[in-house]
GUDREN-977912 format. One line per 2 residues: their letters; for each residue x, y, z of N, C-alpha, C. Coordinates in steps of 0.2 Angstrom, whole numbers. Layout:
BEGIN
a) X Y Z X Y Z X Y Z; ...
//
This chain:
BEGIN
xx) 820 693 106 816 693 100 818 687 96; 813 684 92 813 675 88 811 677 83
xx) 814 680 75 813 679 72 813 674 68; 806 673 61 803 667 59 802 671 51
xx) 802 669 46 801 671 39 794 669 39; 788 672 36 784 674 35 779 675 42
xx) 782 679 47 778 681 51 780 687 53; 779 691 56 781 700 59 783 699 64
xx) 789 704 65 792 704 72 793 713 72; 793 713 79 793 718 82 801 721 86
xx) 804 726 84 808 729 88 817 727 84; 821 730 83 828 732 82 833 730 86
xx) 839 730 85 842 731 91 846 736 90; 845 739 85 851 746 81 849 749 75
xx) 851 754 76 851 759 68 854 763 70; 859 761 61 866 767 61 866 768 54
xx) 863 774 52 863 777 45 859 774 42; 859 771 37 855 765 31 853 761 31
xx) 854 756 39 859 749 40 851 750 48; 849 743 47 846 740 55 849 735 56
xx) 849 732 61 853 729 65 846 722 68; 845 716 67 839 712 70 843 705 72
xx) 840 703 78 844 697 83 838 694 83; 843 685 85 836 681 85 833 678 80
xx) 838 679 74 835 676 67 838 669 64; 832 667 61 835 659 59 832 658 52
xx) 837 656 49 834 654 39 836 661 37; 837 665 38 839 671 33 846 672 30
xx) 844 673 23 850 671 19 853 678 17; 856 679 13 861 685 10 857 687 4
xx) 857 695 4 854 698 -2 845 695 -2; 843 695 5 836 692 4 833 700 5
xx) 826 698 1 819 705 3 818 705 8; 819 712 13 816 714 21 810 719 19
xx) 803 719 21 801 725 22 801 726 29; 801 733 30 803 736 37 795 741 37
xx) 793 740 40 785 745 43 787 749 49; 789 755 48 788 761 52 781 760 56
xx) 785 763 64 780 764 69 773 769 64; 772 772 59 768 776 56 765 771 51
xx) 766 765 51 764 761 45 767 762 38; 772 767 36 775 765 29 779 759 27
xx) 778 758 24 782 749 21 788 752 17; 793 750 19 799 751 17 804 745 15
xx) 808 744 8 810 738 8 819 739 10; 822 732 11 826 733 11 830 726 9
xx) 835 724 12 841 718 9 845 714 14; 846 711 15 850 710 19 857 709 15
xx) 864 712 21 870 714 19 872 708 23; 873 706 27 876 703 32 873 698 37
xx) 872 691 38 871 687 41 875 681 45; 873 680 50 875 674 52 871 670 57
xx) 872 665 62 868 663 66 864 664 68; 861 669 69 856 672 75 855 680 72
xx) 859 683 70 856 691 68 859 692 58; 857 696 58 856 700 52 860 709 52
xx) 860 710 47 863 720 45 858 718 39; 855 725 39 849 724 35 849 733 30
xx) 852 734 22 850 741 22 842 743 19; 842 745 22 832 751 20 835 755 14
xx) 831 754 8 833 756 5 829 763 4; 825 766 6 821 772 6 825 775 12
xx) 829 775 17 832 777 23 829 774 28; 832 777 35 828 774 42 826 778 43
xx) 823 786 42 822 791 46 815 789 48; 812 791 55 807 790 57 807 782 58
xx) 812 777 61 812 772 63 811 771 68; 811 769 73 812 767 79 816 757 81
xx) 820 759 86 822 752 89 817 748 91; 811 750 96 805 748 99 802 746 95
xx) 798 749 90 792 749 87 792 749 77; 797 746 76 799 746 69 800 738 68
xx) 793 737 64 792 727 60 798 729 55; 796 721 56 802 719 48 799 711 48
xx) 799 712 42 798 704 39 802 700 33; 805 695 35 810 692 29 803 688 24
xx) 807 689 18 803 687 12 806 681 10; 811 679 10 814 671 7 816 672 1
xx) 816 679 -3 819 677 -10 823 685 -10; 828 685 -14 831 689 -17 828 697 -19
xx) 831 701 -23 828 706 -25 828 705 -31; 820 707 -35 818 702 -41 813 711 -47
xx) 813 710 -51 809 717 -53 809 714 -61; 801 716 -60 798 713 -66 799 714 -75
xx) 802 713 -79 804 715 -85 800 713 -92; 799 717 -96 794 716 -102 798 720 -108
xx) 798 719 -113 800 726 -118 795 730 -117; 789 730 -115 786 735 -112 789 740 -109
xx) 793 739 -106 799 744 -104 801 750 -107; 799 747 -114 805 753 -120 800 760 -119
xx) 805 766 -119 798 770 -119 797 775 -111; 798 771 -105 798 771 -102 802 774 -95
xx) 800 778 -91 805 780 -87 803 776 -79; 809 776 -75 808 771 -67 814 775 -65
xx) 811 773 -59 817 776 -54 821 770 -54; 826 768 -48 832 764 -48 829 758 -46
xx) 824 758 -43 820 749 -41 815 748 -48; 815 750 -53 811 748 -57 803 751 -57
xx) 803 756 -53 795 760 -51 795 763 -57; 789 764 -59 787 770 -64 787 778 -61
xx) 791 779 -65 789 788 -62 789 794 -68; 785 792 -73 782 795 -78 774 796 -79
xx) 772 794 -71 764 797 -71 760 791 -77; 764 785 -78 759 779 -81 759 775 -78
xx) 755 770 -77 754 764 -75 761 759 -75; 760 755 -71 768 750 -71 766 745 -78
xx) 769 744 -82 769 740 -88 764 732 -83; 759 730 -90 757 725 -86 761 719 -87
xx) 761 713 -84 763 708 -87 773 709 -84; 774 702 -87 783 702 -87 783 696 -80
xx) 791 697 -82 795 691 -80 799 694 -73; 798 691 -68 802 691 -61 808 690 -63
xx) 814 693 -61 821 692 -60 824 695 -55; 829 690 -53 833 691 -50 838 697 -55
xx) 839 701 -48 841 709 -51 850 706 -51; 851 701 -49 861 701 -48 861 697 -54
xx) 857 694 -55 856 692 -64 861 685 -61; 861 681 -68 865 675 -66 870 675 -70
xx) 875 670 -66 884 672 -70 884 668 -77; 886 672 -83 888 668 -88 895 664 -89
xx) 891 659 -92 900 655 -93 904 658 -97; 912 657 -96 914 659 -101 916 657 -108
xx) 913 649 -107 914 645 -112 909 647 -117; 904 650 -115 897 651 -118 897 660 -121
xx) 902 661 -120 903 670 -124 906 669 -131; 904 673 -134 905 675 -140 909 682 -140
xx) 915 679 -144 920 686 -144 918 692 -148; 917 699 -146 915 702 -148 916 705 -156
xx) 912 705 -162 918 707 -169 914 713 -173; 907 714 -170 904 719 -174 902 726 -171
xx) 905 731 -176 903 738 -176 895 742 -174; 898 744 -169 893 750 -168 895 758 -169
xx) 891 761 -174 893 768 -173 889 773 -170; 894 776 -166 890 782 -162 890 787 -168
xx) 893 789 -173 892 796 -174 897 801 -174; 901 799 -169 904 803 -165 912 801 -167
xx) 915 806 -171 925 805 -175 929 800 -171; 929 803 -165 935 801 -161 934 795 -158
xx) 927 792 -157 925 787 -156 925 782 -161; 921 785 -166 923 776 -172 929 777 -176
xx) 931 783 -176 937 782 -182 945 781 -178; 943 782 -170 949 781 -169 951 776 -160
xx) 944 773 -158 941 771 -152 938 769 -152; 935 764 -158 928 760 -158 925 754 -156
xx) 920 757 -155 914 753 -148 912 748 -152; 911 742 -150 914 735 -153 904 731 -150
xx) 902 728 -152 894 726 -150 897 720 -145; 897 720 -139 897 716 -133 904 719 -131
xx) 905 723 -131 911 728 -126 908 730 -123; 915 733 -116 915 737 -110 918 741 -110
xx) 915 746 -112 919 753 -114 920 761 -113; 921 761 -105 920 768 -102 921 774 -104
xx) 917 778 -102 920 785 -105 923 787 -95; 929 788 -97 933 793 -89 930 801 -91
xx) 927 803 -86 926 810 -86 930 814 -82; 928 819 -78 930 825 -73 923 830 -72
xx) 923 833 -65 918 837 -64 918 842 -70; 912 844 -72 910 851 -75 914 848 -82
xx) 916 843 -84 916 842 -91 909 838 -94; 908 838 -100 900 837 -104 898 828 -107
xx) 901 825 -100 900 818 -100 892 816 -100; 886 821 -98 879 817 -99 877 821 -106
xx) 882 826 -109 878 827 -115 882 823 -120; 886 818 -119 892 815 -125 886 809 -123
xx) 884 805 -117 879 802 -116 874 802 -119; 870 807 -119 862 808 -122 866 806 -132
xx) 869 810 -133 873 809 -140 873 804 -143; 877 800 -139 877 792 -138 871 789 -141
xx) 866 790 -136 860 787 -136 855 788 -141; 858 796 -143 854 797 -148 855 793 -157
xx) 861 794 -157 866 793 -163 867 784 -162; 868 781 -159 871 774 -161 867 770 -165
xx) 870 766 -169 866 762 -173 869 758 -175; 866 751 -178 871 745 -182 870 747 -187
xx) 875 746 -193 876 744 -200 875 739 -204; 870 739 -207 871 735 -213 866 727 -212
xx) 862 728 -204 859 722 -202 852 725 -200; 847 721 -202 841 722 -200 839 718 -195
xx) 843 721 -187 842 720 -181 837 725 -176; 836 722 -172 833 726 -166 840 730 -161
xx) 839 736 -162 843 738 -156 841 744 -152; 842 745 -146 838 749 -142 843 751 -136
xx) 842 754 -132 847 759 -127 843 756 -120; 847 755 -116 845 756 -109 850 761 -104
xx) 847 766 -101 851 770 -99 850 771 -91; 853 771 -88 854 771 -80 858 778 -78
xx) 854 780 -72 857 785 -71 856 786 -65; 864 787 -60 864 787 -52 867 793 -47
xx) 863 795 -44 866 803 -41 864 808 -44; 861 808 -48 861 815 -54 856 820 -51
xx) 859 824 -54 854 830 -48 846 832 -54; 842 833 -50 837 832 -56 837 837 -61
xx) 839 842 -62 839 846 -69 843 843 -73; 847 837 -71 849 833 -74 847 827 -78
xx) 843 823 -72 838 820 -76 833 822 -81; 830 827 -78 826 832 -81 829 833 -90
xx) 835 834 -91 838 836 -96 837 827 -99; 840 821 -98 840 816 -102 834 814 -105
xx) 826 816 -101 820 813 -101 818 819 -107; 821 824 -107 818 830 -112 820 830 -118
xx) 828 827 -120 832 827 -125 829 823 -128; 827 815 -128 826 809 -127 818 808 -131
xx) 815 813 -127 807 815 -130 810 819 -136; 811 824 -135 813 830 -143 818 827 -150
xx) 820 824 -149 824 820 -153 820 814 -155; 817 811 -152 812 806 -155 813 799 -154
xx) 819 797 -148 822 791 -149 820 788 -142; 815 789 -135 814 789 -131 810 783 -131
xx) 806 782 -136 801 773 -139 806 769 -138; 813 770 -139 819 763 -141 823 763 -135
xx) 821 767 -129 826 768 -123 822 766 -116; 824 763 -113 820 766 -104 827 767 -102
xx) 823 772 -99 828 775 -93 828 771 -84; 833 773 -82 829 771 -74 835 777 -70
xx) 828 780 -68 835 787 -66 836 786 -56; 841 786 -53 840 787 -47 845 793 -44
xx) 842 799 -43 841 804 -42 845 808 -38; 849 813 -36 853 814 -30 848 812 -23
xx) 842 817 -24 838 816 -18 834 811 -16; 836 804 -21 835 796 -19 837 795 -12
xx) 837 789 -10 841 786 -5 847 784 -8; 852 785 -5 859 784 -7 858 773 -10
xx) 855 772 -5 856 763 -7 853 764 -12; 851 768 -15 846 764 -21 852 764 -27
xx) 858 769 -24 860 768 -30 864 763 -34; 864 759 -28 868 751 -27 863 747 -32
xx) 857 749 -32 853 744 -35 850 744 -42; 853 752 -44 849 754 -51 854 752 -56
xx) 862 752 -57 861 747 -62 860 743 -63; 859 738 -59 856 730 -57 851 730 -62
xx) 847 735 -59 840 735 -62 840 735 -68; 842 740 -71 845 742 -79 848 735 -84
xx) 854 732 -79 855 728 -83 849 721 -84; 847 719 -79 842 714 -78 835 715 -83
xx) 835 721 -86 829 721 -91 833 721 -97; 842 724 -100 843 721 -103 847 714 -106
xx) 846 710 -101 848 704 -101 843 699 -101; 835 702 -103 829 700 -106 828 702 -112
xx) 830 709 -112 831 710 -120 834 708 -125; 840 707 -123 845 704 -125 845 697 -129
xx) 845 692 -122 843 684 -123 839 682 -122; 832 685 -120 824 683 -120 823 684 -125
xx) 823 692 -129 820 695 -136 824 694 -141; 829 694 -141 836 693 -146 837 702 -150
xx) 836 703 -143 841 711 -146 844 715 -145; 849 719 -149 854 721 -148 854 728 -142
xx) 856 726 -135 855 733 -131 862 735 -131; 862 742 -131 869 747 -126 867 749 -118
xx) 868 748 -116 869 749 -108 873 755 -108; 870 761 -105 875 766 -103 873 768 -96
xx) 879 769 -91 877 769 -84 881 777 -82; 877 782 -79 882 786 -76 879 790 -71
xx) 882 790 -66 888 789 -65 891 784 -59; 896 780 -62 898 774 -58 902 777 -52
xx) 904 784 -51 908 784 -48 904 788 -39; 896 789 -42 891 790 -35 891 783 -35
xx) 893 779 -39 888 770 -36 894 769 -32; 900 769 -31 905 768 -28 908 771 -22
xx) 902 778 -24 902 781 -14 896 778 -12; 892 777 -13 888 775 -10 890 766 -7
xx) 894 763 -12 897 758 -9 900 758 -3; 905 764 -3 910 766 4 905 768 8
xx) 900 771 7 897 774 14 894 769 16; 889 763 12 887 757 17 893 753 20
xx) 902 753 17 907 748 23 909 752 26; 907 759 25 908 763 32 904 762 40
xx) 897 762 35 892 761 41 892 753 44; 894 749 39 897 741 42 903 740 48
xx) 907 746 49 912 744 50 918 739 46; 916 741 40 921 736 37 927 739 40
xx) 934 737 37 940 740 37 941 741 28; 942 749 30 944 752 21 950 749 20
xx) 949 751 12 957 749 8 956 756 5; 961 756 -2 962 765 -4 958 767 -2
xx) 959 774 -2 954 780 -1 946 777 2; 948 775 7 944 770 11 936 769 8
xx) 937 764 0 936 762 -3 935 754 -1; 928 749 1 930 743 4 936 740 -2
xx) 938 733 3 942 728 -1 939 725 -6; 932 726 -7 929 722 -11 926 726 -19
xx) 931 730 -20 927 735 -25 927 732 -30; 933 731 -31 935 725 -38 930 723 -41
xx) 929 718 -35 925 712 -36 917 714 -40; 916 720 -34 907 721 -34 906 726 -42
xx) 913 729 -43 913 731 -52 912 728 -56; 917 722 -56 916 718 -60 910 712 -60
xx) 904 712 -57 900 709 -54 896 713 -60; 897 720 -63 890 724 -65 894 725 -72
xx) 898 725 -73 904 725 -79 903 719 -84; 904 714 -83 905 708 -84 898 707 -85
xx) 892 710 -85 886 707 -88 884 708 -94; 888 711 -98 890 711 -105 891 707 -109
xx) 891 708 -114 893 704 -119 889 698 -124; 892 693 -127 886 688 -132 885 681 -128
xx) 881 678 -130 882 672 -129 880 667 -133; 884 662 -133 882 656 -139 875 656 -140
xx) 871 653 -145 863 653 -144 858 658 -146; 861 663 -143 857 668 -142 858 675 -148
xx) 853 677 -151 852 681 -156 856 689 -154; 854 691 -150 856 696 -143 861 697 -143
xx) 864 703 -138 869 705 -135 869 712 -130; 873 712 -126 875 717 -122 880 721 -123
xx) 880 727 -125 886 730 -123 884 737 -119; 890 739 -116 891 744 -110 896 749 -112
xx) 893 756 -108 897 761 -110 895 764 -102; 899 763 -98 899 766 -89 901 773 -90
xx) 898 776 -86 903 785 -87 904 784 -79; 911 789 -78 912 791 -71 916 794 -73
xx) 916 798 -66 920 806 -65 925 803 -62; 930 806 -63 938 805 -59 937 809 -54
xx) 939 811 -48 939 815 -42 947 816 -44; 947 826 -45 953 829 -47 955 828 -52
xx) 952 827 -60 956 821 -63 960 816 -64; 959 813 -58 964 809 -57 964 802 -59
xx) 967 799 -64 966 793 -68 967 788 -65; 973 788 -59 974 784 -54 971 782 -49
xx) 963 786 -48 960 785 -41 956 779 -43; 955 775 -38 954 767 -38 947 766 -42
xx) 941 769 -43 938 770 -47 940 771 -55; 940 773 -57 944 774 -66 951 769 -66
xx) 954 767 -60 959 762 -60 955 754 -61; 953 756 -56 950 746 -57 946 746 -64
xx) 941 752 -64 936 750 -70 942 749 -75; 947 751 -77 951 750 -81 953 742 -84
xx) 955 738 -76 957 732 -78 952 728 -79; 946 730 -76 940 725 -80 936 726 -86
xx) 938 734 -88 933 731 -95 940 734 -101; 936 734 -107 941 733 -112 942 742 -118
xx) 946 744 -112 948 751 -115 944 759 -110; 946 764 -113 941 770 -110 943 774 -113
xx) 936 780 -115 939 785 -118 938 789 -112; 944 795 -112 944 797 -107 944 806 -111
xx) 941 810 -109 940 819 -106 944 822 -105; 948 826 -108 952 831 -107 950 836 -107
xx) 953 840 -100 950 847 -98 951 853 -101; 959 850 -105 962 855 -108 959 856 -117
xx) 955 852 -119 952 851 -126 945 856 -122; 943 855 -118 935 857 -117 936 865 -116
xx) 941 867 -112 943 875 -110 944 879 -117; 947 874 -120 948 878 -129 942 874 -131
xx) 936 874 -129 930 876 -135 929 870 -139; 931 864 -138 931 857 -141 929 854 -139
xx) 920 852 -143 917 846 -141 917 842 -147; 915 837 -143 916 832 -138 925 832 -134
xx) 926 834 -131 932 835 -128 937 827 -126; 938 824 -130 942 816 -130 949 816 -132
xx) 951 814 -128 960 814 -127 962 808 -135; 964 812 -135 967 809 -143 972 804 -141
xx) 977 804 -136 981 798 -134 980 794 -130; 978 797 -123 974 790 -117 970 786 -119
xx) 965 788 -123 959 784 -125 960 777 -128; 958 773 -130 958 767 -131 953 761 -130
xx) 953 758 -137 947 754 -137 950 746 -139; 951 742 -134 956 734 -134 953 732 -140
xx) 947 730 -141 945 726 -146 941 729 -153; 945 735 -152 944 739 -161 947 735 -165
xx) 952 733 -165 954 729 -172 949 723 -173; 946 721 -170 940 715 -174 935 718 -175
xx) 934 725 -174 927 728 -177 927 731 -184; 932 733 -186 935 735 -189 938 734 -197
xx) 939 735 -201 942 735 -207 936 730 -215; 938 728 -217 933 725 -224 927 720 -220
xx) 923 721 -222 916 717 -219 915 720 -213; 917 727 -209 914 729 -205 914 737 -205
xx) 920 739 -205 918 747 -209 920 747 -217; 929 749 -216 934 751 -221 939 749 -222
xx) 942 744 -229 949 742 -227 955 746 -225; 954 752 -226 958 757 -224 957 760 -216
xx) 955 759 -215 951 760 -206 957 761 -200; 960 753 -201 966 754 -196 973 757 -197
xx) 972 758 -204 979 762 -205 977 767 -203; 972 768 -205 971 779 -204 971 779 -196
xx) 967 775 -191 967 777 -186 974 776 -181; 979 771 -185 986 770 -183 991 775 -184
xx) 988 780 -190 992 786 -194 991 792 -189; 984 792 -187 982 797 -182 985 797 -177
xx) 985 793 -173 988 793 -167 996 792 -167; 998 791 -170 1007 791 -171 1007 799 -171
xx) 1005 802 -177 1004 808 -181 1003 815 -172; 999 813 -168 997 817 -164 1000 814 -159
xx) 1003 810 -159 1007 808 -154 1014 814 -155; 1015 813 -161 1022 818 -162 1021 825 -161
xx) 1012 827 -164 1012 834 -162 1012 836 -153; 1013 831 -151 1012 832 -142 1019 834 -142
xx) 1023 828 -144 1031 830 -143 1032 838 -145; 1030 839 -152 1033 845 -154 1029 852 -150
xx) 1023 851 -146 1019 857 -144 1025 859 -136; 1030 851 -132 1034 853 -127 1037 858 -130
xx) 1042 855 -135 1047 858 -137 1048 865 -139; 1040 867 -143 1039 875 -142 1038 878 -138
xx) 1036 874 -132 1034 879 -127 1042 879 -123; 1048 878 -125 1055 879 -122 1059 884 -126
xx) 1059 880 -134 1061 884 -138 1058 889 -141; 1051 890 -141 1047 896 -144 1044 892 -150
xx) 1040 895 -155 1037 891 -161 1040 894 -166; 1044 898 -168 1047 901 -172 1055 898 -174
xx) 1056 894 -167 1063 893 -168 1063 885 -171; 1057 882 -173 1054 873 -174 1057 874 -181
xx) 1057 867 -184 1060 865 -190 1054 867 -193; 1055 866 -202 1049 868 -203 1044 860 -203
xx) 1046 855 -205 1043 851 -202 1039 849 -195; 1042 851 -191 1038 853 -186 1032 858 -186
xx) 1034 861 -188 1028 868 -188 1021 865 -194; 1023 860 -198 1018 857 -202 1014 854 -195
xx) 1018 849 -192 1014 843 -189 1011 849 -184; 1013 855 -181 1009 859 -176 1002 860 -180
xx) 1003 864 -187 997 864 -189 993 858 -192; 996 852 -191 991 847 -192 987 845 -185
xx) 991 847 -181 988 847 -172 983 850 -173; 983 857 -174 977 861 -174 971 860 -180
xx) 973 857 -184 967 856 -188 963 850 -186; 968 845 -184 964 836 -179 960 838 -174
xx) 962 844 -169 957 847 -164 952 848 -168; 953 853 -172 945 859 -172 941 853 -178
xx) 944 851 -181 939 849 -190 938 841 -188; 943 837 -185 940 829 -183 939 828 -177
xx) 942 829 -172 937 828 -165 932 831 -165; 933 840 -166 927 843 -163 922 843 -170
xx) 915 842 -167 908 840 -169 906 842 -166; 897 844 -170 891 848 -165 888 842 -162
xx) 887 845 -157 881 841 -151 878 835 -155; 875 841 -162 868 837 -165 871 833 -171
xx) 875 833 -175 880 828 -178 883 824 -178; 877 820 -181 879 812 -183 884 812 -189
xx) 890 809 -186 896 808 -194 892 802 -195; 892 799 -201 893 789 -204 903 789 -204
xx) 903 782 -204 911 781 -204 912 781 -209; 909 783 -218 912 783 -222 914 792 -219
xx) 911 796 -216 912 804 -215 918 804 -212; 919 801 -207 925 802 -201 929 799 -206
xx) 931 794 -207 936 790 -213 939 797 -217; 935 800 -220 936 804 -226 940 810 -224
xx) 939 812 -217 940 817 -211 946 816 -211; 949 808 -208 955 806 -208 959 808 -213
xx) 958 806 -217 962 805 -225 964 815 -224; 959 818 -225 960 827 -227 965 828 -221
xx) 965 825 -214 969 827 -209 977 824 -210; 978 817 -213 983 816 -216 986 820 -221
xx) 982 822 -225 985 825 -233 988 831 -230; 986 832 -223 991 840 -220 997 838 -221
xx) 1001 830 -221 1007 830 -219 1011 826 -226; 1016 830 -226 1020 828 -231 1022 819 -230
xx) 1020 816 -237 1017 809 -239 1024 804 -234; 1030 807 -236 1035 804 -231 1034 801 -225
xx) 1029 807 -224 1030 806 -212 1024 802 -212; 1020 799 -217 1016 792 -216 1019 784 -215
xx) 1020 782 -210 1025 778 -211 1020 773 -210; 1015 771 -208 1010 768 -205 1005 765 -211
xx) 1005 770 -218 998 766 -221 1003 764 -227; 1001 758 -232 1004 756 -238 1003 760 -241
xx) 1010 758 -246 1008 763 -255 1003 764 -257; 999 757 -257 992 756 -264 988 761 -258
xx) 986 759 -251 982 764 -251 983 771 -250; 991 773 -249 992 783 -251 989 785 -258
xx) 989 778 -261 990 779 -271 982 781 -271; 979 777 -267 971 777 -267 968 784 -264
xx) 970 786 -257 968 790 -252 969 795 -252; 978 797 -253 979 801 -250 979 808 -256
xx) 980 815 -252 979 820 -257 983 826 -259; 988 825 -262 994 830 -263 992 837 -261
xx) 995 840 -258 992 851 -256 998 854 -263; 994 858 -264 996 862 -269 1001 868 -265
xx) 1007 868 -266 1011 872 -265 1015 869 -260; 1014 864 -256 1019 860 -253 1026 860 -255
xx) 1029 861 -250 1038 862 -251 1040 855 -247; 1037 853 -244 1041 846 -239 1039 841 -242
//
């Protein structure tokens, strides 16, 4: 068989899972369009994964079922994979290649792109320095999501990461600038009562005109889901520096985008690394990570809020580990916050946002910002210590100063983390949050905020003995 780019060929030499297998071919490049036409005439696309002299691996992004090796076309296209982008878009639902699947027409008009986008320099980035607030305590008062940050939220099974999502989407806004800003929301493996829930909060709430969604579904083809943030980001990287406005990228879940990675270099034959995880996960993360952020010129920006689930919890599984070292902090899900009845369920010590301090304090929230949220977590840091030490000694046997900071623990749970579903704080609210959760503690044990501002802030309790 003599494979020729713009002409049909007949017959395979393989099919294993996802993957065709075509010999005999010349000029075909990497990441190039295949359509593959079933013996029944369906047109089906695909990509190429793998080339060299004479054959190709090719993945069918709809599956192979109903292929055959004898009687199954394929045709190389000579370009990439490319999907049309407009702000047409806003408004809009697509599955993971960018198809309409809200029963309207495909937006008319737009611009072809290359879905792998092109790499920014770094000389041409602008460091990230302006505030976005979600809404949401524990996030701006003591986590805050920075405008061209990379900012995961670490989940675990059956904890409430698509409705702190929808929340997200509903709630974020800029301050105090009369910009464009809009959501782009990707969503991959999700089982449809799932989707179904995003499409319906999204409408009811009234923010669905300022967002497109692009959902790829459990009952998708697993490759599609390799392709849907692609997608997602490649429309906001027109939004972005085409139209000059400000997008959030929220993607969940990265961590079916990462099995579905292993199961394509399983069906490659690759050789696994961790948890037979290819060698190249790093890489292909940060390939979709890294499309974030400003750039000189350009009115725009990107910023990214990825969700994944830990398998087990476990912070260390190469997923939540690598996404770690490439983007900038993660607020991570505690099981033990959600079991006792606390949403948004956010770990008050793992969590961390690198580039909070330039979001932050006079000309972007509050001069008092970083102390408070420095106050907090020292503060809760001690309450962790002192809640071991109860559970050895009993709580009866604690100092009484301890027994203060226990009850400052339980009030930072119930009254500043935890927040309704449908509760937008403003950062003057959480700020103020802060301050009442300090005034729990006798003024001494602040060792973190200056005089003038305890002089300013803080709030003596009547009948305090410490």
């Amino acid at each position: 068989m003599s494979i020729e780019r713009g002409l049909e060929y007949v017959g395979l030499k393989g099919i294993d899972g996802p993957l065709i297998f075509a010999e005999g071919i010349r000029g075909v490049g990497y990441d190039e369009v295949v359509e593959i036409i079933s013996p029944r005439g369906e047109v089906r696309l695909g990509t190429v994964l793998e080339v060299d002299a004479n054959a190709a691996v090719v993945q069918v992004l709809e599956g192979t079922e109903g292929l055959s090796t004898s009687r199954t076309r394929v045709r190389f296209q000579g370009q990439p994979m490319s999907v049309a982008v407009s702000r047409e878009m806003l408004g809009r639902v697509f599955d993971g290649l960018g198809r309409p699947i809200d029963n309207s027409p495909a937006p008319f008009g737009g611009d072809r792109r290359d879905i792998s986008g092109d790499p920014i320099n770094p000389f041409s980035r602008v460091y990230p320095r302006d505030f976005i607030q979600t809404g949401i305590s524990a996030i701006d008062g003591m986590n805050t999501l920075v405008r061209g940050q990379k900012l995961p939220i670490f989940s675990g099974n059956g904890l409430p990461h698509n409705r702190i999502a929808a929340q997200i989407t509903r709630q974020a806004k800029l301050l105090g600038e009369d910009v464009e800003f809009t959501i782009v929301f990707a969503a991959m493996g999700v089982k449809n009562d799932v989707a179904q829930y995003f499409i319906r909060n999204f409408e009811e709430s009234g923010v669905l005109d300022n967002v497109a969604l692009f959902l790829s579904t459990a009952s998708s083809p697993s490759i599609e889901r390799l392709l849907t943030p692609r997608t997602a980001l490649t429309l906001a990287e027109h939004l972005a520096f085409d139209e000059g406005m400000h997008v959030l990228v929220i993607m969940t879940d990265m961590t079916n985008y990462c099995e579905s990675l292993r199961e394509i270099g399983t069906a490659r034959g690759e050789i696994p690394a961790r948890k037979g995880y290819p060698g190249y996960l790093y890489s292909d993360l940060a390939s979709i990570y890294e499309r974030a952020g400003r750039i000189k010129g350009s009115e725009g920006s990107i910023t990214q809020m990825p969700i994944l689930t830990m398998p087990n919890d476990d912070i260390s599984h190469p997923v939540p580990d690598l996404t770690g070292f490439i983007t900038e902090g993660q607020i991570v899900l505690e099981r033990d916050l959600f079991q006792r009845g606390i949403y948004p369920p956010i770990a008050g010590l793992p969590s961390l946002s690198r580039l909070m301090k330039d979001g932050i304090g006079e000309g972007h929230t509050r001069d008092d910002h970083a102390a408070v949220a420095s106050q907090l977590f020292a503060a809760y840091s001690h309450v962790k210590e002192v809640r071991g030490l109860a559970a050895v000694i009993g709580q009866e046997e604690l100092s009484p100063i301890d027994k203060v900071f226990m009850e400052f623990g339980e009030q930072f749970e119930h009254k500043f983390l935890c927040q309704g579903e449908y509760e937008d704080r403003p950062i003057e609210q959480t700020l103020e949050l802060g301050w009442d959760m300090l005034s729990l503690l006798p003024r001494g044990e602040l060792h973190r905020i200056s005089e003038e501002m305890l002089d300013e802030h803080y709030r003596e309790r009547e009948g305090s003995e410490l």
